[in-house]
C-alpha positions in Angstrom: -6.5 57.0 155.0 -8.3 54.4 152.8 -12.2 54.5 154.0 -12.0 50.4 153.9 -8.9 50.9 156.1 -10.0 53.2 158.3 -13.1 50.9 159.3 -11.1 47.8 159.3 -8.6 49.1 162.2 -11.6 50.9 164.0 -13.2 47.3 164.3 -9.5 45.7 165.0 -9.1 48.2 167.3 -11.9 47.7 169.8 -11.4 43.7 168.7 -7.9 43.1 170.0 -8.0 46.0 173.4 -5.6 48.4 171.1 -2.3 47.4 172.9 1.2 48.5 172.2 0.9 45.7 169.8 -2.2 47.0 167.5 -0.6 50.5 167.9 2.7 49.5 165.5 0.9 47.5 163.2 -1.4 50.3 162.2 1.5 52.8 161.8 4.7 50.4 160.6 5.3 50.8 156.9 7.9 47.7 157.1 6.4 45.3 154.5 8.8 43.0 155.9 7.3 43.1 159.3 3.6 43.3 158.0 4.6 39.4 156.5 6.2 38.6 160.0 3.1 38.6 161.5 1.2 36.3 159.1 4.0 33.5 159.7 4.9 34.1 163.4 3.5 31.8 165.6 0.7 32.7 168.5 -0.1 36.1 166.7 -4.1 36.3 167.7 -6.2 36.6 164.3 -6.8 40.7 164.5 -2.9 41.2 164.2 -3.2 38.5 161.0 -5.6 40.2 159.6 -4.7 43.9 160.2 -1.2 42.4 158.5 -2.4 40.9 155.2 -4.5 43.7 154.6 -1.6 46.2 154.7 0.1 44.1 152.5 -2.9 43.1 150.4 -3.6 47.2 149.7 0.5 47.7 149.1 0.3 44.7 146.8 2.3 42.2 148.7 1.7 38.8 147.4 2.7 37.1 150.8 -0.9 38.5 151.8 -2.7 36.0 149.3 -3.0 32.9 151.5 -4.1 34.8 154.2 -6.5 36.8 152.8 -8.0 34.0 150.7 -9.1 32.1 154.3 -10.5 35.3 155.9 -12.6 35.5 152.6 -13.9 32.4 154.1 -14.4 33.4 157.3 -17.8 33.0 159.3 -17.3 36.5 160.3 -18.9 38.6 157.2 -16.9 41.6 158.1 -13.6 39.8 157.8 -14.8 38.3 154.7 -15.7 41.9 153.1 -12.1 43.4 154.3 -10.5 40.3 152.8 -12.2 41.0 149.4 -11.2 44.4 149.2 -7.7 43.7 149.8 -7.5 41.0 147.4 -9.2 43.1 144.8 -6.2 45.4 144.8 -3.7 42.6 145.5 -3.2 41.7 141.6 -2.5 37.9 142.7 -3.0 36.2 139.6 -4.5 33.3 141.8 -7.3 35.5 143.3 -9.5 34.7 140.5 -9.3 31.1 140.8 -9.5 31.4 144.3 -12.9 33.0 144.5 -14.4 30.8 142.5 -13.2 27.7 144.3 -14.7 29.3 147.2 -18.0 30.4 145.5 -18.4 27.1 144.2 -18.0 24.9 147.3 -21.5 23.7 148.2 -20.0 22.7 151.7 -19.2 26.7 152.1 -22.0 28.1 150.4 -22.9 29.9 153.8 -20.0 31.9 153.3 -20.1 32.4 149.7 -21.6 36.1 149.1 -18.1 38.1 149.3 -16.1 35.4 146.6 -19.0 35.9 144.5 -18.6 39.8 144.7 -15.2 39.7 144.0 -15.2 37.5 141.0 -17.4 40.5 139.6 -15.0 43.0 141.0 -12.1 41.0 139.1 -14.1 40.1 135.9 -11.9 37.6 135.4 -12.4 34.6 132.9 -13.5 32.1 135.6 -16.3 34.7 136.9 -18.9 33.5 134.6 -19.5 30.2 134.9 -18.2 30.1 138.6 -21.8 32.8 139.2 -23.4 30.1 136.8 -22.8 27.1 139.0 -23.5 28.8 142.0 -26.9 30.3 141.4 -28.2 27.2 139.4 -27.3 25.5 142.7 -29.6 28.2 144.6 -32.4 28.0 142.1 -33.5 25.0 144.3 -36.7 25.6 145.9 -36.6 26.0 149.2 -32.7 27.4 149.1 -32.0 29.3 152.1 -28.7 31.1 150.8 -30.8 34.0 149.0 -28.5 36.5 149.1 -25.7 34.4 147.8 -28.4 34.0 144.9 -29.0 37.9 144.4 -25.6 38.4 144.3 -24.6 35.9 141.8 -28.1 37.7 139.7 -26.6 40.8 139.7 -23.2 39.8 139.3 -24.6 37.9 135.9 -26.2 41.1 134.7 -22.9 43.3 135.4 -20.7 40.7 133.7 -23.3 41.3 131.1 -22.2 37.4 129.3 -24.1 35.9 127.2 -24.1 33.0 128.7 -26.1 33.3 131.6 -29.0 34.4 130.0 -30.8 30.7 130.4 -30.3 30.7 133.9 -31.0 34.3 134.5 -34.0 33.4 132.4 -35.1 30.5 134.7 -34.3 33.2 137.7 -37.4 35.2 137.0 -39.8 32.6 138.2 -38.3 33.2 141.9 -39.8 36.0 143.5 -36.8 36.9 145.3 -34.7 37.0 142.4 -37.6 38.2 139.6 -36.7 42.0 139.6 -32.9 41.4 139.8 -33.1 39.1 137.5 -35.0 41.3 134.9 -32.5 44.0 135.2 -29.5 41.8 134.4 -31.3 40.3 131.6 -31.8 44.2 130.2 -27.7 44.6 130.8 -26.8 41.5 128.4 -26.3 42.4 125.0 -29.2 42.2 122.4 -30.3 39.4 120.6 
């Protein structure tokens, strides 16, 4: 079993009670049920969840809206399984997703797993989505520090020319200065 997997229905499992209910989701390998979940009215959020991962990791595209608002979830750990599976989901609209969310200064709280991803897809919109959001979190004072690192390191492994001003203007933040330094070294050479 899939080590994400595996941890994502141990937490589900002590989440929902592990009724009959949990029990079949984990071991169905009906797509067509899997997707019955995410549109069936009343299903509690674990069963949701446990569905659009299965389908997200078997490359089910009726998993992508699903998965796109757990990425946004207040709860990190949703958020992290909902990256992974739309990571291996191959939505082309996963990209643009992310950085929608990694953008959205009213979300910003929940904005460290869209940024990971973007650097997991390296898609086209990665760049200047990380841009955005760390010259937002450049501000003094900028309590989303994490989101900032993240975004720093995603720069450097992106390794695009591009962000070399801001990850310049990154080195003057304690927080950021050693990250920052070693995604500067990752960018190619003058």
């Amino acid at each position: 079993m899939d080590e994400e997997l595996r941890s994502l229905t141990e937490r589900l499992r002590h989440e929902s009670g592990a009724p009959v209910g949990y029990e079949r989701l984990v071991a169905t390998n009906d797509l067509g049920e899997l997707a019955g979940v995410l549109t069936a009215p009343g299903r509690p959020l674990w069963a949701r969840e446990l569905a659009a991962f299965r389908l997200g990791l078997a490359g089910d595209r009726r998993a992508f809206e699903t998965l796109v608002l757990l990425l946004n979830h207040r709860d990190p750990p949703r958020c992290a399984s909902a990256a992974y599976a739309l990571a291996r989901l191959g939505d082309p609209r996963t990209a643009r997703a992310a950085a929608a969310l990694a953008t959205n200064e009213l979300r910003v709280a929940y904005a460290l797993h869209p940024v990971r991803l973007l650097v997991a897809l390296h898609a086209p919109e990665a760049v200047p989505a990380l841009i955005t959001t760390l010259a937002r979190r450049l501000r003094p004072h900028d309590p989303y520090r994490l989101v900032a690192l993240a975004c720093v390191e995603g720069l450097g492994a992106l390794g695009d020319e591009r962000a070399r001003p801001l990850l310049n203007e990154a080195l003057a933040h304690p927080a950021l200065a050693e990250a920052a330094a070693g995604a500067l070294k990752r960018l190619p050479k003058l």
